[in-house]
N, C-alpha and C positions, 0 to 999 in steps of 0.2 A: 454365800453359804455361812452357815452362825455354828453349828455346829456338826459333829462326828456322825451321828442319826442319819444327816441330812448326806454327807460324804459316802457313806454303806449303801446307801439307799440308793446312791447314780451309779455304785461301782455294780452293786446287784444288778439293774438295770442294764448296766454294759455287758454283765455276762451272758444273763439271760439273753439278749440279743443274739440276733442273728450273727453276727460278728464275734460274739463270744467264743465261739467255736475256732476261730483263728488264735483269737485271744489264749486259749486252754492249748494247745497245738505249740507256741510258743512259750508256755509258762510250767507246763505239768507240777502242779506241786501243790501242796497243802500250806495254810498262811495262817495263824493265827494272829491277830492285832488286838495289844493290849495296852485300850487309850486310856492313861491318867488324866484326873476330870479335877479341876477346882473347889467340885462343887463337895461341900463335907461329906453327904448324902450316898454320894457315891463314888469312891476311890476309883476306882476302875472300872472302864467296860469293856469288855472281850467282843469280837466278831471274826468269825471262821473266812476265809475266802478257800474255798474248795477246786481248784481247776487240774484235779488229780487226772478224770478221763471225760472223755466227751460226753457220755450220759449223767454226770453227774458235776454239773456244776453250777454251784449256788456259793451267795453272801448271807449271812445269817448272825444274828448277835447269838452268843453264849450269857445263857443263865450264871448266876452266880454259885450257883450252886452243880450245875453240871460239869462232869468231869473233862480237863484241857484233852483234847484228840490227839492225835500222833500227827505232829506237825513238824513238817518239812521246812518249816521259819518262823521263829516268834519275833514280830517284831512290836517295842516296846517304844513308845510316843506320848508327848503330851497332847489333849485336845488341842490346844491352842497351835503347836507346831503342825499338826495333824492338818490343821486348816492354811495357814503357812505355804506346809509342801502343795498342796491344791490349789493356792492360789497361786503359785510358783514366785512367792515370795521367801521362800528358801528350798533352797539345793540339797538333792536327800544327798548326796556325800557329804559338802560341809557339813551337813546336820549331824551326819554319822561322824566323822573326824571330832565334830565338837560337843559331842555325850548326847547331845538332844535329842539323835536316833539310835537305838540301842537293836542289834539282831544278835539272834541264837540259830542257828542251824547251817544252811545251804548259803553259803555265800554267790553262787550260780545265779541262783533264786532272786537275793537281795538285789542283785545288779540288773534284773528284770523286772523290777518292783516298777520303775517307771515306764515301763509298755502298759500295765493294770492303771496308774494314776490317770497317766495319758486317757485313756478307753474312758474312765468313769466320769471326767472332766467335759467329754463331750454330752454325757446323760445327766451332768447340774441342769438346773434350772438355770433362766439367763441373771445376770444381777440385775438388779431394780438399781435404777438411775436416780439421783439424788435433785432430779432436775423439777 
C-alpha cells in the first residue's frame, strides 16, 4: 500500500461489508482522520469513518472546504505513519506515547481504533512481490 487513498479505501470496503455490521456493534462512534501529507499541494487530507449506527455506515474523504462533523475522535497522523500502523510496522500506542499519533475526543474509542485497522487490513489488496 503507497498511500492514505489506498488505506480509506480497504477500511470503506471493511465496513461496507458484511462484517461491518459487527465491526459498528463493537465501535459505535464517529472518527475523523486527519493525515498530514509531504506533498506541498496538499497539507492535509480529512476522511470521516462513521460507525455511529448500523444504517449508517460509511468511510468517505472530507473536502476542504466542508465543515469538520461532530466527531467522537479526531485523530491526527502523518501519511507515512498512517502506512506504518497498516503495515504493523508501528504500534498505535508507541506511536501515541511518542507524538506521532495524536487524538482528541473518546479515549474508549482510541483503544478500539485497532479492531477498525485489523478489518480494513484484511480488504488491502495483496503486496506485489519483488520477485
Amino acid at each position: 500500500m503507497s498511500n492514505a487513498t489506498e488505506i480509506f479505501a480497504a477500511m470503506s470496503e471493511a465496513v461496507q461489508s458484511p462484517s461491518g455490521k459487527n465491526l459498528q456493534k463493537k465501535f459505535k462512534g464517529i472518527v475523523v482522520f486527519k493525515i498530514s501529507s509531504n506533498d506541498a499541494a496538499v497539507k492535509e487530507k480529512k476522511w470521516i469513518l462513521n460507525l455511529s449506527n448500523p444504517t449508517t455506515r460509511f468511510v468517505k474523504p472530507l473536502g476542504s472546504n466542508e465543515p469538520n462533523p461532530k466527531a467522537d475522535l479526531v485523530v491526527m497522523v502523518s501519511e507515512e505513519n498512517m502506512i506504518k500502523l497498516m503495515n504493523k510496522k508501528l504500534n498505535p500506542q508507541q506511536a501515541f506515547m511518542k507524538g506521532k499519533l495524536k487524538i482528541k475526543g473518546k479515549m474508549n474509542l482510541a483503544m478500539k481504533l485497532t479492531t477498525v485497522l485489523a478489518a480494513a487490513r484484511k480488504s488491502l489488496p495483496p503486496k506485489s512481490s519483488n520477485l
